[in-house]
N, C-alpha and C positions, 0 to 999 in steps of 0.2 A: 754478163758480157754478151755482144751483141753474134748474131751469126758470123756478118761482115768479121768482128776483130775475130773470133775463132779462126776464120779461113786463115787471116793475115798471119796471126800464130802458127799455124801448124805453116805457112809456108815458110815462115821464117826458119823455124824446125828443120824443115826439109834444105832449105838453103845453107844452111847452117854444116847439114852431114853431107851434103855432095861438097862441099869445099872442104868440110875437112879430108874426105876421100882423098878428094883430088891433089889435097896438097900432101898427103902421106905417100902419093904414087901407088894406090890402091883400084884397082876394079872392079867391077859389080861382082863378079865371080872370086875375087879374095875376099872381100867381106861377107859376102853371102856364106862361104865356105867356114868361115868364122864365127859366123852369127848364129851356123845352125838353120841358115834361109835358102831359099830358091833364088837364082841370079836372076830370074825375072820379079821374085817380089823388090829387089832393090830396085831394079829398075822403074818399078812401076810406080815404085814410089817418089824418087827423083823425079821422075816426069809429071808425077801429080797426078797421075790417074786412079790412086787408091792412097789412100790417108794411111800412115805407122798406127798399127796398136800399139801402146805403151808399154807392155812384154814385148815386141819388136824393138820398137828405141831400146830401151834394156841391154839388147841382145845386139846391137848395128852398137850400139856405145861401147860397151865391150871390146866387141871387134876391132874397134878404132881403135882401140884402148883410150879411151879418155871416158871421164865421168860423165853422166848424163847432163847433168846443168851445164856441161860444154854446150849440149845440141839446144837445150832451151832457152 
């Protein structure tokens, strides 16, 4: 897999859990509180400024409560 599709993956990922958020009526700060996260790493992550480690997805899926293959 090329770097290009890896980025397009993990953004799809990331697009993926801010819509689920958003459609549960959730915040950075109730997931974070959930996950076990800092309300700025959700954020940061959202915005793209720092990539999920996969013990993060884990933990943000959780949260959501839905399984992980939801966010991927």
């Amino acid at each position: 897999m090329k770097d290009k599709d890896l980025k397009r993956t993990v953004d799809d990922v990331i697009t993926q859990l801010t819509e689920i958020r958003k459609a549960k009526g959730l915040s950075h700060e109730k997931v974070a509180q959930a996950a076990g996260l800092n309300r700025s790493t959700i954020s940061l992550i959202e915005s793209r400024k720092t990539e999920p480690t996969f013990f993060n997805l884990l933990r943000i899926a959780r949260a959501l409560d839905v399984e992980l293959k939801k966010l991927l």
